[in-house]
N, C-alpha and C positions, 0 to 999 in steps of 0.2 A: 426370484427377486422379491426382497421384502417392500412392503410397498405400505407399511402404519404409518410411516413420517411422512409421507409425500400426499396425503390427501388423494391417494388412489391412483395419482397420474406417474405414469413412469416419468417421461420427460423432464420430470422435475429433479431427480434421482443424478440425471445427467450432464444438467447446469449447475452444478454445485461443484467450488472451485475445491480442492484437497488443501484446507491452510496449511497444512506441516510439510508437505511436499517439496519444499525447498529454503534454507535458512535465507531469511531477510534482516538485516542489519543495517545499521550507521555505517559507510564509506568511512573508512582511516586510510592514514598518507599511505599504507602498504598498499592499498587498491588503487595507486594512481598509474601503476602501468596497464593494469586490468581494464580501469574508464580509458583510459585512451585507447587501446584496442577494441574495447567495443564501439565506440566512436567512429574509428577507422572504419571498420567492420560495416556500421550503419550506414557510412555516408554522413555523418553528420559533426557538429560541431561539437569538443566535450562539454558535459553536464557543468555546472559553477554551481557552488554554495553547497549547503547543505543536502545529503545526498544517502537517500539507501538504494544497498544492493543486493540479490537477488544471486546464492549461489548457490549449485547442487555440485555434490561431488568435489567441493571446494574448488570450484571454477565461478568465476563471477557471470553468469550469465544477462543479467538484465541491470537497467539502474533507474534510478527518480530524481530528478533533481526536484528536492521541496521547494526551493523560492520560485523556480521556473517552470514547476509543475509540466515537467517535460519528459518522457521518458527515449530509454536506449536497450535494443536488445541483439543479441546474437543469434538471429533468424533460424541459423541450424543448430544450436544447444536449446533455448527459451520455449519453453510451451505458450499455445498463442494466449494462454489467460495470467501471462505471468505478469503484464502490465495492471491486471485488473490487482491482482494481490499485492502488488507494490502500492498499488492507491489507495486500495483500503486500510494498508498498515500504517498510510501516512495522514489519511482521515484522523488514524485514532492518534495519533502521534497530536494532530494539530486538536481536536479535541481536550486529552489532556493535558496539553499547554493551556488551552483557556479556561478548564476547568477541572483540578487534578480529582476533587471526589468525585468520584461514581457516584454515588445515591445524586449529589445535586446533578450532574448529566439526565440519569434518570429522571428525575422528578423535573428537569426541566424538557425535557422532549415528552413527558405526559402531560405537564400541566402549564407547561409555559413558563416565560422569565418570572420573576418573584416582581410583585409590585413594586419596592424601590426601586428595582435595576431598570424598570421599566421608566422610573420618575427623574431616576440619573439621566437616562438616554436623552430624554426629552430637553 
């Protein structure tokens, strides 16, 4: 086990989610039989609004609703960390809506808002 990236500790090795391991996309009207069956599937009520989903082997296995920040999965297709990569991909989703450059995300998670934005807010 190569072990230079992990700062020596296995354990670390094996919290780490596989990003490409399953395609995550924006829900279109073709996935609408798909959310409803996993729905079904969950027990629970379907996702509304804006919506990604989570499928390997072109099976839609898991989903997010953005505005409801709720998720839905298919217990026996879904790996359990497939909720977590649905979130992070809609972090950056919501991210780049508020701030599409990169360097300014950057430079603002190092150095903080920029004075004006600061004097707007206020």
């Amino acid at each position: 086990m190569d072990l230079r990236n992990s700062g020596g500790r296995a354990d670390v090795l094996s919290a780490m989610f596989p990003a490409n391991s399953h395609i995550i996309r924006p829900a279109t009207a073709d996935d609408a039989i798909a959310l409803r069956r996993l729905a079904a599937v969950s027990g629970v009520t379907p996702l509304a609004g804006r919506i990604l989903v989570a499928e390997h082997n072109h099976v839609v296995i898991a989903a997010l609703s953005l505005e409801e920040s709720r998720t839905i999965a298919d217990s026996d297709l879904a790996p359990s960390y497939i909720a977590t990569v649905l979130r992070l991909r809609a972090e950056g989703i919501e991210a780049y809506e508020r701030e599409p450059r990169l360097s300014e995300r950057i430079r603002e998670a190092v150095l903080g808002p920029r004075q004006d934005e600061m004097a707007e807010a206020a």
